[in-house]
N, C-alpha and C positions, 0 to 999 in steps of 0.2 A: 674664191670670188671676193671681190674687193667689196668694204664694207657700204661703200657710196655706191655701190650698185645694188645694193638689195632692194626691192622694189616691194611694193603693198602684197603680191601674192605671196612672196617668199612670208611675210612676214604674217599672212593667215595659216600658211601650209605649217608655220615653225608652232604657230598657237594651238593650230590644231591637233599638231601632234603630242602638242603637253599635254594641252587636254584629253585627247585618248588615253595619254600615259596616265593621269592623275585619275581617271574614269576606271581604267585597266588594274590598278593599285586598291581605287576604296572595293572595287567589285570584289577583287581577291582577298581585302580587309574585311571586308561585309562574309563573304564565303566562308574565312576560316571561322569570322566568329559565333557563325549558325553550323560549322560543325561542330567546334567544341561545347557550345550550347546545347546542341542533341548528343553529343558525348557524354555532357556532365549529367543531364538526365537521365540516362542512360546507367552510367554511373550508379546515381543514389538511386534508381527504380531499382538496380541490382540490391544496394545496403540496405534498402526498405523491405525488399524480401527475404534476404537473408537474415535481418533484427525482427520481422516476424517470425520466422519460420525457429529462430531461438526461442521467442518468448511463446510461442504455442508448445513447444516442446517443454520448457519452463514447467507451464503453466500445469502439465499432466499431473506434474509432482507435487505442484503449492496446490492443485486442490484438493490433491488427497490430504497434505498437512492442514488444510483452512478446513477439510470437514472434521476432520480429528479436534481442534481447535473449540468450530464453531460447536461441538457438541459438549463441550465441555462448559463452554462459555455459557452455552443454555441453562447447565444444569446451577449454575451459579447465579444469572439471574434473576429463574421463572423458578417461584415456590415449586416444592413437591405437590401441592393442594392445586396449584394452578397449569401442571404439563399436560397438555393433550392431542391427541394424536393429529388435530388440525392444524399443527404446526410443523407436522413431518409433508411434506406436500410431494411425489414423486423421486421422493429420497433424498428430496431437500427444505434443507430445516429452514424454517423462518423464525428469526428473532426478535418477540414484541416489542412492544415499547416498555421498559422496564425503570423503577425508581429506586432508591437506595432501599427503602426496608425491603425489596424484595431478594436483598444480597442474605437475607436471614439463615437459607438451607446452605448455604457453602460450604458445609466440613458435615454434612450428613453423608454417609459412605453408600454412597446407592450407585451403584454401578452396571455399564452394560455387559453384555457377554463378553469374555476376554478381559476385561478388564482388571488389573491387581486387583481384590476385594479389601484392599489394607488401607488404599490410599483413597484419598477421598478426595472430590470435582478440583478444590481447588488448587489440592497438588498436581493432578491429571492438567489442567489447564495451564498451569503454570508450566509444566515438561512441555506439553505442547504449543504452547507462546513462545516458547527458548528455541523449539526445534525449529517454529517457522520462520522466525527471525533470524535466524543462522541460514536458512536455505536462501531468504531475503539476498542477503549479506550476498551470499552465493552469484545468485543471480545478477546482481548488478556490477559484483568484480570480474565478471569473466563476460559481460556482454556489454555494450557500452549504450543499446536504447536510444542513440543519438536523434533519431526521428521518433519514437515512442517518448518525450518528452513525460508529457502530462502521468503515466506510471512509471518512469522513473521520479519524481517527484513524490509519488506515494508510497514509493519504497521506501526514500529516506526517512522521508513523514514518520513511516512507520518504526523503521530501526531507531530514527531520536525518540519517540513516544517510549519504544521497549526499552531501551539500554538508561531510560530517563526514571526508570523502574524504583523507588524506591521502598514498597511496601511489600514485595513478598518475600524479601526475609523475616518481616517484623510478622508477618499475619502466620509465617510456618515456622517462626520460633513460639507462638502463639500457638498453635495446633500443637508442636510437640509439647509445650509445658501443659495443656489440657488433656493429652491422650489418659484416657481413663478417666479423666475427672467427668461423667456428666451431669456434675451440678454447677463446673465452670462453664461448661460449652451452653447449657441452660441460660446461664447471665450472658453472656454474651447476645444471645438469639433473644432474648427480653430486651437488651439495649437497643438492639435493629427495631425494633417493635413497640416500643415507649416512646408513645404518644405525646408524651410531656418532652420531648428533645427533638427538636431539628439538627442532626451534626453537622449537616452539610453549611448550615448559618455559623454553627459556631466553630467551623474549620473555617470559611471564609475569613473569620472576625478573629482565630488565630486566638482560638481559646482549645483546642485539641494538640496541642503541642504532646503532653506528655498523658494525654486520654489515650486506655483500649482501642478505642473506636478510629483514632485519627487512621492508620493503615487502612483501614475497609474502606472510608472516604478516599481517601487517596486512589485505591482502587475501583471505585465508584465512578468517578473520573479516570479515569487508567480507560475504563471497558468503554465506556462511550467513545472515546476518542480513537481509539484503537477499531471499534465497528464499523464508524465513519471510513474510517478510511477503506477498510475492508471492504465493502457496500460501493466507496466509488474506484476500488480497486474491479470488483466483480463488473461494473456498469461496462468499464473503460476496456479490457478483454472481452468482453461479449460483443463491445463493435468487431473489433479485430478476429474474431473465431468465427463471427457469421456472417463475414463480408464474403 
């Protein structure tokens, strides 16, 4: 048809049919992109239960290491004079609020049942900081947590805090140069206890450099830090296990 005869309807019917086309195109552009939208959901609702379904399995094992742990941790920072049985609650321990001189009993060997009888809280808690930190380790190189965010975060947290370690070789080169002495072990537990010293002031102020006492502060801060995260490790799995 010659172009001087195209007449006004031709030229609605030609616009109309763009426009269908162009209407025909976002529809199927619109379609694909709300299937792949309920695809990609679909998707991570799978990875979401699949990175549960790790970290509940996980979990069976870190609590048996974090009870192993926290019971050790106890015995380190609640005097002997002060343990009582209102802190075992249905078989789970609660850990007070505790201050430096209550680190006094740490190398008294008072042990549960099974327990080495040799070794004493603060070597037990030490093996067991090392085991739980390694299983840590574990758990985050072999699962990736990528929507568990907020505990992968307190993993790390955790493994810089441990591996950031600097006092428990100096406090168990310190038990073995006292084993047998206890009129050493006596001075020490007098300095936890000497009212006349704040260490914690005069480790800030960076006057314990080459003091007895600087590794116990060190580890003073070591255990709070470490609890903390433990406590909002416990918080952040308990949504997860009782959803």
């Amino acid at each position: 048809m010659p172009y001087n005869n195209i007449t006004p309807f031709d030229t609605d019917a030609f616009n109309n049919i763009c426009i269908g086309l162009g209407t025909g195109f976002l529809l199927s552009a619109a379609n694909t992109s709300l299937c792949q939208y309920f695809s990609d959901k679909e998707t991570e609702k799978k990875e979401i239960e699949k990175e549960k379904e790790e970290l509940i399995n996980a979990h069976k094992i870190l609590s048996i290491l974090l009870e192993k742990y926290l019971k050790y941790f106890y015995c380190i920072v609640v005097p002997l004079k002060n343990r009582k049985k209102e802190h075992w609650s249905n078989g789970t321990l609660s850990i007070p609020h505790f201050n430096f001189t209550d680190l006094h009993d740490l190398s008294l060997k008072i042990s549960f049942p099974n327990d080495p009888i040799f070794l004493t809280p603060i070597e037990l808690f030490y093996e067991a900081e090392n085991n739980l930190r390694k299983y840590i380790i574990n758990i985050i190189t072999y699962n990736s947590l990528n929507h568990f965010t907020e505990i992968k975060n307190i993993f790390f947290k955790y493994i810089e805090c441990s591996l950031a370690n600097n006092h428990q070789k100096k406090i168990l080169e310190n038990l073995k140069t006292f084993t047998g002495s206890e009129e050493t072990m006596r001075f020490v537990n007098n300095l936890f206890l000497d009212s006349s010293k704040d260490w914690l002031i005069e480790y800030e102020e960076g006057r314990l450099r080459n003091n007895i006492m600087c590794p116990y502060v060190e580890l003073y801060y070591f255990l709070n830090e470490e609890i903390e995260l433990i406590t909002k490790y416990n918080e952040e799995i308990k949504k997860i296990t009782t959803k």
